[in-house]
C-alpha positions as CSV (number, residue, x, y, z in Angstrom):
1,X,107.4,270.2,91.1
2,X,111.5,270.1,90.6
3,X,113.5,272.4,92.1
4,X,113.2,275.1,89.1
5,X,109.4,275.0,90.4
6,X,108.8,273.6,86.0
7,X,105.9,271.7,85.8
8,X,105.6,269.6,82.1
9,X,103.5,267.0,81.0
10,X,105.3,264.0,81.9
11,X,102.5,261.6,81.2
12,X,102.3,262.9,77.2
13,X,106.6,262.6,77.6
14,X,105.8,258.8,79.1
15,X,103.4,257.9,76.3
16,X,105.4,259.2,73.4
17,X,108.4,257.2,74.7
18,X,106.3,254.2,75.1
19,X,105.1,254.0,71.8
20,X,108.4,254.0,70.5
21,X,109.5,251.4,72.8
22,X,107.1,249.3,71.8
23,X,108.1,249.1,67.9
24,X,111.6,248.7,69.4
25,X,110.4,245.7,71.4
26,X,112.0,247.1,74.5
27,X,109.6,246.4,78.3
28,X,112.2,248.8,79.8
29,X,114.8,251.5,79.7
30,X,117.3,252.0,82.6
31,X,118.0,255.5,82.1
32,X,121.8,257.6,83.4
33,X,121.9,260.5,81.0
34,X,121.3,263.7,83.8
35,X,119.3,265.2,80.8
36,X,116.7,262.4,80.3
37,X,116.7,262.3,84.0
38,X,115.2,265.9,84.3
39,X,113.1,265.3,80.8
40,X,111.5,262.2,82.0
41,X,111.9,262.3,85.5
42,X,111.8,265.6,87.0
43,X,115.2,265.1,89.1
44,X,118.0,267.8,88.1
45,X,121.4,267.7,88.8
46,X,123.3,270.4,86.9
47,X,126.8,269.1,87.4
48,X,125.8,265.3,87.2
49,X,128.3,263.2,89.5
50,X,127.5,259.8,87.2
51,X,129.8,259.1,85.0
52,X,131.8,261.4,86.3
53,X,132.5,259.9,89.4
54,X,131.5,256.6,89.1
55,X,130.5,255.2,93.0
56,X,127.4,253.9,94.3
57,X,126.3,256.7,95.8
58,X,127.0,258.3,92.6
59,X,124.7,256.3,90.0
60,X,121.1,257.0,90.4
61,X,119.3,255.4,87.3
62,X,115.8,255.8,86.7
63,X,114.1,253.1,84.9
64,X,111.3,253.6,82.5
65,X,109.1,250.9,81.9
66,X,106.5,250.1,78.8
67,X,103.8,249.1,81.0
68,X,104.2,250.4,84.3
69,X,104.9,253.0,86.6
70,X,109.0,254.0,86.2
71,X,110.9,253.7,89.4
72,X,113.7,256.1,90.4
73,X,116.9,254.3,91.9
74,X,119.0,256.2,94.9
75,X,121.8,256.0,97.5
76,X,120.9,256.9,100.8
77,X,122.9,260.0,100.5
78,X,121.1,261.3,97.3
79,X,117.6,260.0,98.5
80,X,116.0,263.9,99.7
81,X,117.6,265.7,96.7
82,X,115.9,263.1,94.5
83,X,113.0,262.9,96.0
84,X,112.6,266.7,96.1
85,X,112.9,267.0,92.2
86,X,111.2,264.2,90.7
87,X,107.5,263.9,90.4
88,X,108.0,260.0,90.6
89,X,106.8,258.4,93.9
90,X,108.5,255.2,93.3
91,X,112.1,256.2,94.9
92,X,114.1,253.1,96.2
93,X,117.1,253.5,97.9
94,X,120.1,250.8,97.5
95,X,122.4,251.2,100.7
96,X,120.0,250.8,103.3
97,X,120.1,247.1,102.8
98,X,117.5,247.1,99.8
99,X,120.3,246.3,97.9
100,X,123.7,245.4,97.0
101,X,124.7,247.8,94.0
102,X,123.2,249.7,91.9
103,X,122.7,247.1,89.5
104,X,121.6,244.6,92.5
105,X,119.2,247.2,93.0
106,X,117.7,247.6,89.0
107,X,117.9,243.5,89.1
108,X,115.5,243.2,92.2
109,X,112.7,246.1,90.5
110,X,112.9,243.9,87.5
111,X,112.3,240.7,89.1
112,X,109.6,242.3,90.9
113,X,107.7,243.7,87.2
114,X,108.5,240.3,86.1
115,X,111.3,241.5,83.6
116,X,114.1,239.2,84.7
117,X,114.5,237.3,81.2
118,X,113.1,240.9,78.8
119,X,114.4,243.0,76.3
120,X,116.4,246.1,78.6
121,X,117.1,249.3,76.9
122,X,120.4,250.9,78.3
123,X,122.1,254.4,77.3
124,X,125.1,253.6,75.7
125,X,126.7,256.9,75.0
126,X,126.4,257.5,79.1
127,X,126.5,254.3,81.0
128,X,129.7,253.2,81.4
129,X,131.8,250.0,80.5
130,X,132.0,249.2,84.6
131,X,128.2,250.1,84.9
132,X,127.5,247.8,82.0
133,X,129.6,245.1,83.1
134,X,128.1,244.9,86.9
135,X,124.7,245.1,85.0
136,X,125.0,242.0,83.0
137,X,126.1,240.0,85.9
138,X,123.2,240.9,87.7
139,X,120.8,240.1,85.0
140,X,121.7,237.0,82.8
141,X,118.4,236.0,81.5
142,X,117.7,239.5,80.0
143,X,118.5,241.3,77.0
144,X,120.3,244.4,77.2
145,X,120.0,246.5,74.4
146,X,121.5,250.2,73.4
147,X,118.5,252.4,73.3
148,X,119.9,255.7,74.4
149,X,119.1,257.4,70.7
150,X,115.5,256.7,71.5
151,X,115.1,259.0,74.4
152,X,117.0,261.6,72.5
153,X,114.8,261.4,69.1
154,X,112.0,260.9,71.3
155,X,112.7,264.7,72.9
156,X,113.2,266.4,69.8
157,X,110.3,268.0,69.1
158,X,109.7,270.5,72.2
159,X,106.5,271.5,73.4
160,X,105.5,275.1,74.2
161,X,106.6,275.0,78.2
162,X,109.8,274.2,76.7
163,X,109.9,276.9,73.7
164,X,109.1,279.1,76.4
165,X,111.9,278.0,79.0
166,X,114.3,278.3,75.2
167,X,113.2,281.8,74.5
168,X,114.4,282.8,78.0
169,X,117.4,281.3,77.9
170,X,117.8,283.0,74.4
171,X,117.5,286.4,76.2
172,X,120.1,285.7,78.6
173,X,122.3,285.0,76.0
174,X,121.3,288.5,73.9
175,X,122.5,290.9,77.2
176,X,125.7,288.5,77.3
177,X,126.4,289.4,74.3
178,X,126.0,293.4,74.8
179,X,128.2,293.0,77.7
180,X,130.7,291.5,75.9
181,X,130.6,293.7,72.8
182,X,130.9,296.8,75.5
183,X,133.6,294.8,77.4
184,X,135.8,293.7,74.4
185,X,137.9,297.0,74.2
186,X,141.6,296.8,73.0
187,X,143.6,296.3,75.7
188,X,141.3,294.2,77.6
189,X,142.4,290.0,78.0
190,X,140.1,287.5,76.5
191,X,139.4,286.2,79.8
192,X,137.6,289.3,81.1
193,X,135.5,289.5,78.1
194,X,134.7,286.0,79.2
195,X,134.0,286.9,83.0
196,X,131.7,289.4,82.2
197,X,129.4,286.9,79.8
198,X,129.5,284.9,82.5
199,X,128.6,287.2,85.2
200,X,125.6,288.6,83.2
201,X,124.3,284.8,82.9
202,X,124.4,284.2,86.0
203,X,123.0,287.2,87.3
204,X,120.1,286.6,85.1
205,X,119.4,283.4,86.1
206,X,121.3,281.1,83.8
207,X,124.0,278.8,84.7
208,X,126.8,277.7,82.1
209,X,126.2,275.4,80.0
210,X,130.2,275.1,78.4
211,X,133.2,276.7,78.8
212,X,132.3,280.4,77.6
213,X,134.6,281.4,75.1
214,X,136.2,284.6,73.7
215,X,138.7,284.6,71.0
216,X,140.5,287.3,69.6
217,X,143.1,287.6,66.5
218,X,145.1,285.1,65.3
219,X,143.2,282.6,68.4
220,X,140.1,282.9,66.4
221,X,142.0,280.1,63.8
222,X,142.3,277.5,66.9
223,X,138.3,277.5,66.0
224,X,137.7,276.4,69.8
225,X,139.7,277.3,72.3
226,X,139.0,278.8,75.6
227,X,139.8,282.3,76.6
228,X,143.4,283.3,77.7
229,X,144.4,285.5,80.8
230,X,147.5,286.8,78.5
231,X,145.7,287.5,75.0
232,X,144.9,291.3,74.5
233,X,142.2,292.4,72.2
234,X,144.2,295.2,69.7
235,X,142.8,297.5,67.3
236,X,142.1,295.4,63.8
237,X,141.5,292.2,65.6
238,X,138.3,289.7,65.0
239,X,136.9,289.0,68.4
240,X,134.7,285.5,68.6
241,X,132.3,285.0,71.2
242,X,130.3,281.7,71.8
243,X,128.4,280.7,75.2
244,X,126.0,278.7,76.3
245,X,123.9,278.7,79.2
246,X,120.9,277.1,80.8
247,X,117.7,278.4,82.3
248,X,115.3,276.2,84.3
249,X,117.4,273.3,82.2
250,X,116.9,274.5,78.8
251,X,120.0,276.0,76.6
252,X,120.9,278.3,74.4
253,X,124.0,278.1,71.8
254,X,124.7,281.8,70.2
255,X,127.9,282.7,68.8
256,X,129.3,286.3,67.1
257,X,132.7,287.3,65.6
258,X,133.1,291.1,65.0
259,X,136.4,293.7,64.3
260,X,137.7,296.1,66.6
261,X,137.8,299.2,63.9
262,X,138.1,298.6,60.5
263,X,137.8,295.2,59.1
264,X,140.7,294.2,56.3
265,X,138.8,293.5,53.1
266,X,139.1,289.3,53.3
267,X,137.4,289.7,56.4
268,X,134.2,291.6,54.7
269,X,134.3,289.3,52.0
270,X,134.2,285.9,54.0
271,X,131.8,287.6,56.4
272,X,129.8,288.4,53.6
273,X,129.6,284.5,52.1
274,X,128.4,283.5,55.3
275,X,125.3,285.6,56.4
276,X,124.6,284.6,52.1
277,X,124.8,281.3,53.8
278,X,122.2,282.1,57.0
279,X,120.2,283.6,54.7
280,X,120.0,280.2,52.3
281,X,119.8,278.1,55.3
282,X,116.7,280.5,56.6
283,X,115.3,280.2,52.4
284,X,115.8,276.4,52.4
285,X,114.6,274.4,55.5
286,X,111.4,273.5,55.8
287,X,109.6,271.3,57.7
288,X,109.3,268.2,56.6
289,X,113.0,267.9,55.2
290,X,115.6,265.5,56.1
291,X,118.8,266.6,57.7
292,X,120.4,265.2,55.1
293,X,119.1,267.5,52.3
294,X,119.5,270.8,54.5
295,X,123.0,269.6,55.7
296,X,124.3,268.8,52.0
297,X,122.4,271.7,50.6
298,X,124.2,273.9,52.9
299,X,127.7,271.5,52.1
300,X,127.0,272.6,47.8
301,X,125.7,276.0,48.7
302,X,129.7,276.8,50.5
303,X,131.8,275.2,48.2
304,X,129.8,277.3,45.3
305,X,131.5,279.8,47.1
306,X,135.0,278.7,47.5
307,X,134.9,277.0,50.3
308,X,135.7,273.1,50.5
309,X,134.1,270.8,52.8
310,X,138.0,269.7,53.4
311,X,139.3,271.1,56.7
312,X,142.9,271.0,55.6
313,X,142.8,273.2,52.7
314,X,142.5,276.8,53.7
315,X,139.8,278.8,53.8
316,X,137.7,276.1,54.3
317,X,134.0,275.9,55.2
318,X,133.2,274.2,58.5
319,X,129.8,275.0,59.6
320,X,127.5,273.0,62.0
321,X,123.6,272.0,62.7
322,X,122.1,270.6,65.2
323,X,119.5,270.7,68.1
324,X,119.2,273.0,70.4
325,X,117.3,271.9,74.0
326,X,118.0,270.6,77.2
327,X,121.7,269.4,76.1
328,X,124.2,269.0,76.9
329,X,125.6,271.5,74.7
330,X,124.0,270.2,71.9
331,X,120.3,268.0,71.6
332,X,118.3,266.1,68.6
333,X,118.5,266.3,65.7
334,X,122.1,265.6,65.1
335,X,124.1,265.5,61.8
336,X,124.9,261.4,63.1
337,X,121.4,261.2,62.0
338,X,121.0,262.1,58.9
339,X,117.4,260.2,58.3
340,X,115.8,262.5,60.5
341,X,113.0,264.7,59.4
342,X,112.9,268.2,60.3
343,X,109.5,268.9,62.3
344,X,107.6,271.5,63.6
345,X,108.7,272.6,67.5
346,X,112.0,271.3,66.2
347,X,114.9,274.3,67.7
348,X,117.6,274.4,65.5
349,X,121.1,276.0,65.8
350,X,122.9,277.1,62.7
351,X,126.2,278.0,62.4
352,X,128.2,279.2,58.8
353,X,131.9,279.2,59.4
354,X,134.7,279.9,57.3
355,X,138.4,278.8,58.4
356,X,142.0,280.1,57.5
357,X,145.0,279.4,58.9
358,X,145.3,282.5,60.5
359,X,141.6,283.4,61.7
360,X,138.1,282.0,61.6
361,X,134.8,283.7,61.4
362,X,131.4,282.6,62.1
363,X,128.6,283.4,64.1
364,X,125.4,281.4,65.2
365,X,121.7,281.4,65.4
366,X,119.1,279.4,67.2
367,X,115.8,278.8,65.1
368,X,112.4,277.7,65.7
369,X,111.0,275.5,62.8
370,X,107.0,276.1,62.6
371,X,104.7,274.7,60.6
372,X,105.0,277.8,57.7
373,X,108.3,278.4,58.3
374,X,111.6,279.6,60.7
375,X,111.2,281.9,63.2
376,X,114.7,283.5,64.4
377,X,115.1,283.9,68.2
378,X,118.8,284.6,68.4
379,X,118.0,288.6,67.0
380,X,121.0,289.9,68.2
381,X,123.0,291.5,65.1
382,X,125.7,289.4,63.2
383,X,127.4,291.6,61.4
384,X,131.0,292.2,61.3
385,X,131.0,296.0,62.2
């Protein structure tokens, strides 16, 4: 049991992984995303030190093998917290003379499985140039391969300790929200609006996940961009909220933009365009599509309305899809994968957005996909007023 006190089925999450590393041709899988840590491992570290900071008591890989029982790697320092969190019993520690490096250390557990000269999976969006570099000296005959995708695609479809741990952390984010709708009053900075979302998550339980944000006016066009200590909300303005947090590991991503008194009428008629939009996006996917098809349905369905896909022509459309899980900030599926087939247990977060060059509005959903239909979790109203 991890320090949340979850408990998962790690030897399903093992044996789904395996089959895909077996049509990958990969024996192994030296893993450095914190996220797949926790997901496969058990070990959580919230604020992940690797790649971060990039030391040897810093880089902890776990590696996952095809075959056999997956080892977890640690520095002496790190040794209790690992041990503490992961369910794994195999936990070797480097800089107690076991080994050299971190990489001296995943060279000798390979050796030892007989994996010197075979095909090595390696996360290439996390494991950095340094890491890779040290790792290639220390293992010539083998193969190293990019494989981080897999774990990711692997993860996509949650199972119902996770749904459950997601529709918590959806929650959370609901009485953020009222507290920021009660604390966004004119007069009152951006930044306290933010505070208070913050305080709320964490007083429930959640920790954040990104930089909360609050937007107000004229900010709302910078489309992202953190709260400001000097920005007052005034009568008239749009105020844009979007947070994330985490419970037990798992994340929500909501967002909601509504006026302070009496929207102007291009607001109401952009606001309107996009919950059409939510509504076609809740109409359209289905499991069983391909992100593809929902993403350019979505794409054709905006620029009916006026809106190009280009982001340099004002108002323009820029909204986003993608999965919502353990993180960070966003999971699987992902728009850079646009083969992928929507599935049931799939969480999905939707987002319509319109852009001008003096405001933005949009708001976002998180969404269950079942197997005869959507489910909504973020209920929270959307509307403008």
């Amino acid at each position: 049991m991890n320090i949340f006190g979850t408990e998962f089925d790690y030897a399903k999450r093992l044996d789904t992984l395996r089959t895909v590393m077996e049509d990958q041709q990969l024996d192994a899988i030296i893993v450095h995303n914190w996220t797949n840590q926790y997901y496969y491992g058990g070990h959580y570290q919230h604020m992940p030190w690797y790649p971060l900071s990039h030391t040897h008591i810093t880089e902890a890989p776990l590696l996952l093998f095809k075959d056999s029982d997956p080892v977890f790697m640690a520095a002496f320092i790190t040794m209790n917290a690992i041990r503490e969190g992961t369910w794994i019993k195999d936990v070797r520690v480097n800089d107690t003379g076991y080994a050299s490096s971190p990489a001296d250390g995943v060279a000798k557990v390979l050796a030892e499985r007989g994996l010197s000269n075979g095909n090595i999976g390696y996360e290439e969006t996390t494991c950095t140039a340094v890491t890779l570099k040290r790792l290639t000296e220390a293992l010539p005959g083998a193969t190293l391969k990019p494989a981080g995708d897999l774990l990711f695609i692997a993860r996509s479809v949650k199972d119902e300790a996770e749904i459950a741990l997601i529709r918590k952390a959806v929650e959370i984010g609901h009485s953020a929200i009222d507290v920021a709708i009660k604390a966004a009053q004119p007069g009152v900075t951006e930044m306290e609006v933010q505070f208070a979302m913050e305080i709320e998550m964490k007083r429930l339980g959640a920790m954040r996940e990104v930089e909360t944000m609050c937007q107000s006016g004229i900010r709302t066009a910078n489309y992202r961009a953190f709260a400001a200590e000097w920005k007052e909300i005034e009568v008239g303005d749009l105020v844009t909220i979007d947070l994330g947090g985490l419970y037990h590991g798992y994340g929500f991503d909501i967002a909601r933009t509504w006026c302070i008194g009496q929207p102007k009428d291009e607001y109401v008629k952009i606001a309107q365009d996009c919950y059409d939009t939510h509504d076609e996006f809740m109409r359209t996917l289905k499991a069983g599509m391909s992100f593809a098809d929902i993403f350019d349905h979505i794409r054709a369905f905006m620029i009916d309305r006026g809106y190009p896909a280009n982001k340099a022509k004002f108002p323009c459309q820029q909204f986003a899809i993608h999965g919502v899980g353990l993180g960070p900030f966003h999971d699987f599926p992902h728009p850079t994968h646009r083969e992928t087939i929507i599935q049931p247990n799939m969480v999905l977060s939707f987002q319509p957005s319109v852009r001008t060059d003096t405001f933005s509005f949009r708001f976002e959903n998180n969404i269950l996909v079942k197997e005869d239909g959507l489910e909504l979790l973020s209920t929270t109203p959307h509307k403008l007023i």
